[in-house]
C-alpha positions, 0 to 999 in steps of 0.5 A: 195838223202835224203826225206828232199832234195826231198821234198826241190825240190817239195817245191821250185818249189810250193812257187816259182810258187804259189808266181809268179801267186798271183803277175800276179793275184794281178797286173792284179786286179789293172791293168786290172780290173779282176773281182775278183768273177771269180772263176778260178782267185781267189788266192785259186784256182790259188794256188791250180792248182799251187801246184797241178801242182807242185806235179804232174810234181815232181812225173812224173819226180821221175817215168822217172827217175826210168823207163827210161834213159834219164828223164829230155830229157821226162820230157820236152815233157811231159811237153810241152804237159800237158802246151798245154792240159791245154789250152783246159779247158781255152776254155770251161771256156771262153764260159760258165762262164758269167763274163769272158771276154778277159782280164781273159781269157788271164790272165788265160792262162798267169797263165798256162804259168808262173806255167809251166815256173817255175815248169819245170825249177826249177825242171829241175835244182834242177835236175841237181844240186842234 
């Protein structure tokens, strides 16, 4: 596999994630009027957990790929349990940060969810595919 074909895998798997999560962001300002000064759903942080998120799924897959004999079978785990640790923070931010309502609490998570939907599976079967 060449770098150019990897680096494909990690940058369809950002873009398509980053691209889903501003549509949630700009449908949930219009819809359910999210406070746009709420820090976690501005479109620079979103897109920076996002990508973030990419990167780090990408490189946990290369390393079970190269230490173990059934990767994508562990990457799933793995990836089920980071999408559930990532509802924790959601938690903390609900308590503490004055303007955060329902509403940006549950489009938060809802962020998580389709980051991890997307992440996952486009890798999983570029994966396949590649």
């Amino acid at each position: 596999m060449t770098y150019r074909a990897e680096a494909g895998k990690l940058l369809t798997a950002a873009i398509l994630s980053v691209t889903a999560n501003f549509g949630v962001i700009a449908f949930s300002r219009r819809t359910a009027e999210i406070t746009p000064q709420f820090e976690p759903l501005t479109y620079a942080s979103v897109g920076l957990a996002t990508t973030a998120a990419a990167t780090a799924a990408y490189i946990t897959l290369q390393i079970l790929k190269k230490y173990t004999q059934k990767p994508l079978e562990y990457f799933y785990y793995i990836s089920g349990l980071t999408l559930i640790a990532s509802f924790g923070p959601i938690g903390h931010i609900a308590l503490n940060l004055p303007n955060a309502g329902t509403a940006e609490i549950n489009i938060l998570g809802l962020t998580h969810v389709i980051a991890a939907v997307i992440i996952i599976g486009t890798l999983a079967k570029l994966e396949q595919k590649y």
